[in-house]
N, C-alpha and C positions, 0 to 999 in steps of 0.2 A: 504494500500500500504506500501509494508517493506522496499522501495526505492522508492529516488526522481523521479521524472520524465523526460525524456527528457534528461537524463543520467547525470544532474547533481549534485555535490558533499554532500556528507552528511553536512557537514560542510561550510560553506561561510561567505564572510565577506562583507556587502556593505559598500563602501565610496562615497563622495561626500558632496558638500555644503548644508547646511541646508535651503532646500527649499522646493515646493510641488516635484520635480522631485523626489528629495530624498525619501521622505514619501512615495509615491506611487510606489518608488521598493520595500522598504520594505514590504509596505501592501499587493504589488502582491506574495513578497515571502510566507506574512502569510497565505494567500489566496491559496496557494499552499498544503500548511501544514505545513511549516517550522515554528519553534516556536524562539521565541525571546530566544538569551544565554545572561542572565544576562544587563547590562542598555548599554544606546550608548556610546561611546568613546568620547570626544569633545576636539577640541583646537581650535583655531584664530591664521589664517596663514596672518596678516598682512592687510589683505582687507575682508576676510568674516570669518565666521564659518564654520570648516568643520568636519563632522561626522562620524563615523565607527560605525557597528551596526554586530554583530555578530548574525547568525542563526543557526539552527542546525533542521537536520529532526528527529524527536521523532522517538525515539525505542522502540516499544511496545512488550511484548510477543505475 
């Protein structure tokens, strides 16, 4: 497939707090085919951890 499915973006970003909710969009995105770009984001917004995880859909010839 040379495109996401379900028409979305080559490119995305998930955020959210580090928890299983988190983990488990990411894993549905890999699940998809989307491949991990480079490591997660991380800061502490005063009460928890919160994550950014960039993806991207592989470009193959």
């Amino acid at each position: 497939m040379n495109t996401p499915p379900d028409g979305l973006p080559v490119y995305r970003v998930l955020t959210g707090p580090d928890d299983a909710t988190f983990c488990r969009r990411v894993s549905e995105a890999i699940a998809l085919g989307y491949e991990l770009h480079e490591g997660p984001a991380v800061t502490f917004n005063g009460e928890r951890v919160i994550v950014a995880q960039a993806l991207i859909w592989p470009t193959r010839p």
